[in-house]
C-alpha positions in Angstrom: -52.3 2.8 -14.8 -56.2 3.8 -15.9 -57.3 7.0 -14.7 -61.0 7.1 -13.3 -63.4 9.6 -13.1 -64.4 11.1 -9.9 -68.1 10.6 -11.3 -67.0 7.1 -11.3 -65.0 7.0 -8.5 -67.8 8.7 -6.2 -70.4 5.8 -7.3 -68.6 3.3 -5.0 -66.9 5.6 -2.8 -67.8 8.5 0.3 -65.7 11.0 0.8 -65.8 13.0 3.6 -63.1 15.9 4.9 -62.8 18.9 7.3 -60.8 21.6 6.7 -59.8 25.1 8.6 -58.5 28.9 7.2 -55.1 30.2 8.6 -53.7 33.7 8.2 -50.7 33.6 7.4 -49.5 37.9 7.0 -52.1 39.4 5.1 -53.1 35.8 3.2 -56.0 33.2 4.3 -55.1 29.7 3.5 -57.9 27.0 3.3 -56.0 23.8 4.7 -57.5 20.3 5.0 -57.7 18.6 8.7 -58.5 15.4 7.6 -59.7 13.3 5.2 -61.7 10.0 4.8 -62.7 7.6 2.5 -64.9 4.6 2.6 -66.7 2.1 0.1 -70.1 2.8 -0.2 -72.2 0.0 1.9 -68.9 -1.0 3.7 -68.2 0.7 7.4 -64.5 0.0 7.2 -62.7 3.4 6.8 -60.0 2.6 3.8 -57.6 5.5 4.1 -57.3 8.3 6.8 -54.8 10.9 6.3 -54.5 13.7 9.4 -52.1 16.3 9.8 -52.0 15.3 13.6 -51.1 12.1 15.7 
């Protein structure tokens, strides 16, 4: 498998992604909600990944 750049990658590809902080004790945590990728020029999401349903 070839490994690509994310200069490369981000040439044909938007990325977009929210995240949150949670304390956990006396730690903050930053934690991704959700994350979405999609060809540039192309409105068809590829891959969505959420931590909830």
């Amino acid at each position: 498998m070839e490994l690509i750049s994310k200069k490369e990658l981000l040439k044909e590809f938007e990325v977009k992604a929210s995240f949150y902080n949670m304390k956990i004790g006396h730690k903050i945590f930053e934690c991704r909600n959700q994350a979405r990728i999609k060809r540039i020029g192309n409105d068809a999401v590829l891959k969505a990944i959420t931590g909830k349903s």
